[in-house]
C-alpha positions, 0 to 999 in steps of 0.5 A: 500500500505505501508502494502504491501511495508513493507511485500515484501522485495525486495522493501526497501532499501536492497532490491532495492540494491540487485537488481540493483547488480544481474542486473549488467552483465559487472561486477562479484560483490559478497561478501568474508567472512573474510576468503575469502568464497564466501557469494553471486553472481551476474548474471555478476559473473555467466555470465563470470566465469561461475558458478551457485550460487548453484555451487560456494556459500560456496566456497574459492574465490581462485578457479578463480585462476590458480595453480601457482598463489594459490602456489604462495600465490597471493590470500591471499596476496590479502585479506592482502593487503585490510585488511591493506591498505583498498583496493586491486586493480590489474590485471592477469589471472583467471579461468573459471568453464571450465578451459578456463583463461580470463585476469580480473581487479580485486578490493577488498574492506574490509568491517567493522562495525561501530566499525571497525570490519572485517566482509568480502570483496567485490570484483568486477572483470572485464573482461578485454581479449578482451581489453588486446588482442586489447592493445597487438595488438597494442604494437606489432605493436608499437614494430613491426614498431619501429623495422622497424624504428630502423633497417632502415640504409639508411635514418634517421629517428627521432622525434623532440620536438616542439622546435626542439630538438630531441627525437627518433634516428634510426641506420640510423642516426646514420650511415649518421649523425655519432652521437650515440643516448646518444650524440645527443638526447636533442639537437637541430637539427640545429646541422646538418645545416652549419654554414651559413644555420644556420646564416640564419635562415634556421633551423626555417624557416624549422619548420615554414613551416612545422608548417604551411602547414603540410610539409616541404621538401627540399635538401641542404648541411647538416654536420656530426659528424666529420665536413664532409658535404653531400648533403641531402634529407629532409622531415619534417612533423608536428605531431598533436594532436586531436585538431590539436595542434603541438605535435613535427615533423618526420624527415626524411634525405637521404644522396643523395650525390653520386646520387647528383655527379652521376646527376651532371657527367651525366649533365656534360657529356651531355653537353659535348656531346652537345657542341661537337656536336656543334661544329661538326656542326660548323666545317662542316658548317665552312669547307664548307663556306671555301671551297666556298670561296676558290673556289671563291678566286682562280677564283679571284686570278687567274683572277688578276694574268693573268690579271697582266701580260697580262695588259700593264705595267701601275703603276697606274693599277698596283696597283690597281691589287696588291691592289685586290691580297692583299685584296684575300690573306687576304680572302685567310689566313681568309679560312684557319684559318676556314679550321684550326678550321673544321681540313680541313687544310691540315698541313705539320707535321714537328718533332719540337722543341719547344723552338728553334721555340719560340727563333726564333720567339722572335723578331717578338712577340716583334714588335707584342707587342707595347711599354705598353706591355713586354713578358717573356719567360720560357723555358727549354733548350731543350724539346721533340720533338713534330709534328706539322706544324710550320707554323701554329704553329707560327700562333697559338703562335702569335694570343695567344700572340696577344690577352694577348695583348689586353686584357691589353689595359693599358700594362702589362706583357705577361709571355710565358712558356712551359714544358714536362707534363705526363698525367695519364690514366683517369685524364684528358681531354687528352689521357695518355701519354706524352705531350708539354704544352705551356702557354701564360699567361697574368694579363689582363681583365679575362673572366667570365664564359659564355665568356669562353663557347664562346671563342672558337666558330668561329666568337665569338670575344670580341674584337669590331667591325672591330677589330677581326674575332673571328677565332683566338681561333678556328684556334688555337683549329682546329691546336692543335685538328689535331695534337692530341692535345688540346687547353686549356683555364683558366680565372677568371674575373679580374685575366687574362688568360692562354691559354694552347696548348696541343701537344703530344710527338714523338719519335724519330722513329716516327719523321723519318717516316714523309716524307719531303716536296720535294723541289721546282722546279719552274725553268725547268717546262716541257710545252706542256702537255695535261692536263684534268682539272677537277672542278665542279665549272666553274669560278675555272675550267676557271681560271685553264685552264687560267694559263694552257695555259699560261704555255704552256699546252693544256687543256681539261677541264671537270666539273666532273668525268665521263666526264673526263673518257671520254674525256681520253678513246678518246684521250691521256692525260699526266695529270690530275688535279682534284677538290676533293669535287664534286659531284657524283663523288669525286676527290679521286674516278675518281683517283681510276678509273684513277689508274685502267685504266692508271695505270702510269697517273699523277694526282694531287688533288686540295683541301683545305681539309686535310681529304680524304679517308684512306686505298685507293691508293688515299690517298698519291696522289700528292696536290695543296692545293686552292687557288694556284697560278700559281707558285705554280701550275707550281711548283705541275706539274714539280714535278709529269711530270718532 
């Protein structure tokens, strides 16, 4: 057997080497001469150059090189480079027998004898395309998406460290954020948090949770470069290695400040609209309730005044009627002041002027005050004229100055103050134009923000039990609303309130074309009329037709509208006094069918409200508003019969 082993070459050591070199197929092993021919080759050498040994042995190693490479010397400058610095590695493109190229690592060691002597090279040569293309790929894709990155402008996009400084800083940070790369990147992101974020601990919170749970998103106010504030979208997500450790955080920001004022208007504006449907809702369901009790109050304020003079003249029963009187006015005057806030009030619109009304009314806001409190006044000489009914303006002024009163219960002072204003187109809650403002302004308690939604609703009153209605803002606003104006209220807790009132300017062309209230003709009165009373509520129609006959008429009395017709188509009829809101058919309507057929009928409408239908013939008819007295009824009949 060892004769055998030493006979087969293959089998020593040499032999042994050569084979595993010729079984090798990943790698082209083979040797150079000192000059660079090619003196053996492997099966991996054959298998992807493409060459026989037959085919390449004898030949210069430079062949695998394109042209441009052996021009350029490469192949030479690579046995130099082994030669002297005892190996050449490096990567580029070679050739294969058919002139496909293939991308090729490429290492070449001298070798030398013992004693030093060059004898040849080995070089091994890999190929390497397929790993080139895939590593291509992906720089490409790198450069694809860091192009994506950079080119984003409406959100910033950019990496932090673990500690937080950033690292990477897109146009779109640049754009929000307003710092160019060079002067931002190294420096710690807390530098867009504001100074109170940052006193909390916000910046490190945000990396802790997202250190923590992978994830970090929130909104907040955020600073720009040149000290601007803006509301911000973030989102912070941790980035890990393979063993899940923290390599740094992608940082997203979105400036979100317009969609932010664009959300709070939308709210704002809901809100709006749900409090003025509210208050709609109110205002119907207050002009209603008003209009029952007036109906109410005029059957008991009539009943008493017939009773009164038909009762024997007995003091102690006398007052008592007076007594009952009083306690109905004063429901009657709480009607009003519902009627007032649902603009069901009708107003006797006179052109004012403002300051003279307030001087006349000095004395009495002074009694109204007590001793604790003063009230000064601010007034220009003269201002515009406005229109408005001056009773309920007086009304509005004292309840104003009334409540600064008792918002001060140790005293204090009551400043009362009114100027020409001009309101710009769009730049306020008002139409543009001109206008009167009066303030009242008082150093009292203040109202914090939920009192101040309120403060105006009807029946709302801080003021205790037994000592406020809660109408008095609402009468102010319903007086202030139906005279094309506002009622405007300011208050802090602890620093007082101005309630302001809103009324626009007239002209002087405009104030002339208000008609003037006829004036009153109790003495005179024409008696004997026949009169249809219509009223679809029989305590009112009762009463009506009481005072009537007292006056000396004779009444036919209907509760609605067609049976007034008909009553009139029987029988002649020198009046008509008609209810408005009634069912089926309305006051304003049974006048139309009135002026139809009796074109010269006198008729008067008895309401509370200061809304009826425009563009009729109905809308200027002649009112008695309720709850009337027998006076005032006698005074509505010589005006339209005499």
């Amino acid at each position: 057997m060892e004769a055998l082993n030493r006979q087969d070459p293959s089998l020593n050591d040499e032999g042994r080497f050569r084979l595993l070199v010729d079984a090798i197929t990943d790698y082209a092993i083979y040797m150079l001469s000192p000059e660079g021919i090619i003196t053996s080759w492997n099966t991996g050498a054959q298998r992807f150059k493409g060459y026989t040994p037959s085919e390449i042995l004898g030949e210069h190693f430079s062949r695998f090189y394109s042209e441009e490479d052996r021009a350029a010397g490469i192949p030479e400058r690579a046995l130099a480079t082994a030669r002297e610095q005892g190996r050449f590695e490096g990567e580029g493109w070679r050739q294969r027998k058919d002139g496909s190229r293939f991308w090729a690592h490429v290492i070449v060691d001298p070798i030398r004898r013992p004693t030093g002597e060059l004898i040849g090279f080995a070089k091994i040569t890999r190929d390497l395309t397929e790993r080139r293309a895939a590593e291509n790929a992906i720089r490409q894709s790198e450069e694809q998406f860091r192009r994506l990155v950079q080119g984003v402008s409406d959100y910033a996009i950019y990496m932090l460290d673990p500690d937080g400084n950033v690292s990477s800083w897109n146009f779109g940070a640049e754009r929000i954020k307003g710092y160019r790369p060079d002067e931002i990147i190294g420096r710690h992101f807390s530098t867009f948090y504001t100074p109170e974020d940052r006193a909390a601990g916000m910046p490190q919170t945000a990396l802790s949770i997202a250190r923590a749970e992978g994830r970090f998103e929130r909104e907040g106010w955020r600073v720009r470069k040149d000290g601007t504030r803006f509301w911000a979208s973030i989102v912070i997500d941790a980035i890990l290695d393979d063993d899940g450790q923290v390599l740094g955080f992608a940082k997203i920001t979105r400036d979100i400040t317009e969609k932010m004022e664009t959300q709070r208007a939308l709210e704002q504006a809901r809100e709006e609209l749900f409090q003025s449907q509210k208050m709609e809702a109110i205002g119907q369901l207050t002009g209603g309730i008003a209009h029952d009790f007036n109906n109410l109050l005029m059957a008991v304020l009539g009943s008493l005044e017939i009773l009164k003079k038909r009762m024997p003249q007995d003091r102690s029963l006398t007052s008592l009627v007076d007594n009952a009187m009083q306690g109905a006015q004063r429901g009657a005057a709480l009607t009003q002041r519902m009627l007032a806030f649902s603009r069901r009030q009708e107003l006797h619109m006179e052109p004012i002027d403002v300051s003279g009304l307030v001087r006349g009314m000095m004395d009495m806001l002074s009694r109204s005050l007590g001793p604790l409190t003063r009230i000064e006044t601010s007034f220009p000489i003269r201002l515009p004229t406005i229109l408005t009914d001056p009773n309920q303006l007086e009304m509005a002024i004292l309840n104003l100055v009334v409540n600064a009163r008792d918002a001060m219960p140790s005293g204090g002072r009551i400043l009362l103050r009114a100027a020409e204003e001009s309101v710009p187109p769009g730049k306020g809650p008002l139409p543009s134009g001109r206008y009167v403002r009066i303030a009242v302004i008082d150093d009292g308690e203040g109202m914090d923000a939920k009192t101040m939604e309120q403060a105006i609703t009807p029946f709302f009153t801080t003021k205790g039990v037994g000592k406020g209605t809660g109408l008095g803002l609402s009468m102010v606003q319903g007086l202030a609303s139906q005279s094309g104006g506002r009622l405007m209220l300011k208050s802090r807790l602890g620093e007082g309130t101005t309630a302001e009132l809103w009324f626009p300017v007239v002209t002087l062309e405009q104030a002339t074309e208000v008609p003037a209230d006829p004036p009153e003709r109790v003495e005179n009165t024409p008696r004997g009329l026949r009169i249809v009373a219509v009223d679809d509520d029989g305590l009112v129609l009762m009463n009506t037709t009481l005072m009537l006959e007292d006056l000396g008429h004779t009444v036919f009395e209907a509760m609605a509208g067609p049976e007034a017709l008909e009553i009139m188509r029987k029988q002649p009829v020198d009046l008509v006094i008609c209810d408005h809101a009634m069912p089926r058919m309305t006051g304003a309507e049974l006048a139309e069918v009135i002026r139809e057929e009796w074109p010269e009928m006198p008729i008067i409408l008895a309401t509370g409200y200061a809304e009826l239908p425009e563009g009729t013939r109905t809308a200027n008819l002649p009112r008695l508003g309720k709850p009337f007295s027998q006076a005032q009824l006698a005074d509505a009949i010589s005006r339209v019969a005499s």
